[in-house]
C-alpha angles and dihedrals in degrees: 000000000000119000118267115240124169134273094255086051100048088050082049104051085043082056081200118106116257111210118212133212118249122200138138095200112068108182127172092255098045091051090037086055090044095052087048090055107047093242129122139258137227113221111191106201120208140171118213117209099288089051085254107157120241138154112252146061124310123280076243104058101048086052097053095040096031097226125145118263096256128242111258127151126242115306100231103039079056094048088045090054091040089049100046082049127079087226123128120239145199114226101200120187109212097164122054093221086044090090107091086062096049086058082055100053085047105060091042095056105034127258097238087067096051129090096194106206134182145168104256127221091210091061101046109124136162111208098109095027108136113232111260096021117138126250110208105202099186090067092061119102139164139260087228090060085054093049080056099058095042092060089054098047104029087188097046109110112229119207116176119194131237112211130194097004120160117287077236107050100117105045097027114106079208096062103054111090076058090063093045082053105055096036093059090054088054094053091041094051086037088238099182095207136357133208103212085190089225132145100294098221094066096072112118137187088245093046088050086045082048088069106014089069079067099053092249110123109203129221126241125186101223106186095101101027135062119261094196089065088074134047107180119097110280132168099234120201128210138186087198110077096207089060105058126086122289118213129358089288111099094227093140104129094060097042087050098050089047100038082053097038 
């Protein structure tokens, strides 16, 4: 039986980008298409008021963005059919008492399949918030709460979340005592991978070497920039299922150039 390493291990040894599936409406149909293909899902994990667990956004967060509450299936029959796949997930917290569920989900479908991410307190900046736009504080976590998680589940894959940085945080001389920064938390706190929520077309070879050389892959949402203009490991993120990864093979450049054509 070969030996069990974690999500974030298995895309560097492969030294080639996966890219993820990224939905907030997982369906029965969308996860069941998702299992058939070989692909990934992405399981939003939420408390209500009475700390009862749901897939979905926060109460808050629909309030302050008016937006409708979305259309998931049941947690747990997604976790049970997630759990009896060979599929990766994200395991995304979007409530801070939601953690103890998210342990939960964890342990049911394997931590070695789960990439555990969460909107971090420690990287919550303001410099390209939009005036008016709403701030949900019941999203933001810790490091230290991923530290946590990692300590109970070794294999689990921990990704923390940067949220308002500078448009030019990746190109920008002046930036970049702000990258230093937040790279050496995420080595200190062993964050597997991290989402700087940037333009994405400002990604570079040099800005994914940047934290690569530290064993942290970035995430790039791919859906509006060209994945052949770079050729260093990356987590790539989709809103498009066929085109995410098939498969644990990070084969995703390749799946992503076909797949657009």
């Amino acid at each position: 039986m070969p030996t069990l390493i974690s999500f974030a291990e298995r895309v560097l040894r492969s030294k080639r980008p996966f890219v993820l599936f990224h939905t907030r409406t997982v369906t029965a149909a969308v996860l069941e298409r998702a299992i058939e293909e070989n692909r990934s899902i992405d399981l939003d994990v939420c408390v209500d008021e009475h700390g009862q667990p749901y897939l979905g956004h926060s109460k808050e967060f629909h309030e302050k963005t008016w937006t409708p509450f979305f259309k998931t299936m049941p947690l747990w029959e997604a976790v049970e059919a997630v759990a009896k796949s060979e599929i990766p997930a994200i395991v995304d917290c979007k409530h801070v008492d939601a953690w103890p569920i998210v342990e939960e989900v964890i342990t049911r479908i394997g931590p070695h399949r789960c990439l555990v991410h969460s909107f971090v307190k420690e990287f919550k900046f303001h410099h390209s918030r939009m005036q008016g736009e709403p701030d949900v504080l019941t999203v933001w976590s810790s490091l230290e709460t991923l530290q946590s998680v990692k300590q109970k589940f070794p294999l689990v894959t921990t990704t923390a979340s940067a949220s308002w940085l500078p448009n030019d945080t990746l190109f920008s001389r002046g930036h970049e005592s702000l990258l230093d920064q937040i790279r050496r938390l995420l080595k200190e706190y062993r964050v597997d991978t991290v989402c700087l929520n940037v333009p994405d077309r400002t990604f570079s070879d040099r800005s994914l070497r940047y934290f690569l050389e530290q064993g942290i892959i970035p995430h790039i949402r791919i859906d509006y920039m060209d994945p052949r203009e770079l050729s260093e490991v990356y987590l790539g993120e989709t809103d498009r299922l066929e085109w995410a990864s098939q498969g644990h093979s990070a084969r995703a450049q390749q799946d992503f150039e076909n797949a657009k054509g």
